[in-house]
N, C-alpha and C positions, 0 to 999 in steps of 0.2 A: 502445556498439554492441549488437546485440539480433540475438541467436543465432537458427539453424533455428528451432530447440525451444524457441523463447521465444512466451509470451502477452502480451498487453497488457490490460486491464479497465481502466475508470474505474468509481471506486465512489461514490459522495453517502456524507459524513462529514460528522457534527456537530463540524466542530472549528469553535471559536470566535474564535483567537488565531492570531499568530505561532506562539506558544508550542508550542500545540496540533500545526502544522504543523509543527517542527521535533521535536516526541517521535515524532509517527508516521513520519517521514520516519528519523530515527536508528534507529528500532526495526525500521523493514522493511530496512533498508539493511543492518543486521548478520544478517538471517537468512541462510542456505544456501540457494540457487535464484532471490534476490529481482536481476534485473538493474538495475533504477531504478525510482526513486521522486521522480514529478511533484507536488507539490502544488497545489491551487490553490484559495486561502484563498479569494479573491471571491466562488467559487462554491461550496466547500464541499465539493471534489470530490478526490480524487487517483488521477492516474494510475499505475499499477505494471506492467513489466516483468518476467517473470519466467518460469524454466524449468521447463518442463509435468514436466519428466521428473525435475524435485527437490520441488517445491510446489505443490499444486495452492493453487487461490482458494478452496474453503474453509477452508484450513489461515490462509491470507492474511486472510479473515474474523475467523476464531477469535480470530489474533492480536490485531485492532484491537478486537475486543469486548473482548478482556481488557485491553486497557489502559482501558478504562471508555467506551469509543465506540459512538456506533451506527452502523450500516453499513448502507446502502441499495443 
């Protein structure tokens, strides 16, 4: 379910694998603020969920570059 104070963004990620979609989908799910997390390997894409008033998207950025990604 996707609160008031919730965002949605779809980002373009280089993930390449399942594998891929399943570390960035585990990693944003356990953040504070993050309400879901859409992947979608085909395109390269994931969608995120999340509330304005705990995380913003650059913080949601930051995260995926540190796990070795690039984010578009």
């Amino acid at each position: 379910m996707i609160k008031m104070n919730s965002k949605k963004t779809t980002l373009k990620i280089n993930m390449h694998c399942e594998g891929c979609s399943v570390r960035i989908s585990n990693t944003l799910s356990g953040i504070k603020g993050i309400l879901g997390v859409y992947p979608d390997l085909n395109n390269h894409k994931i969608t995120i969920s999340y509330d304005e008033r705990t995380i913003d998207l650059e913080k949601i950025k930051e995260t995926i570059r540190g796990m070795g990604y690039m984010v578009g």
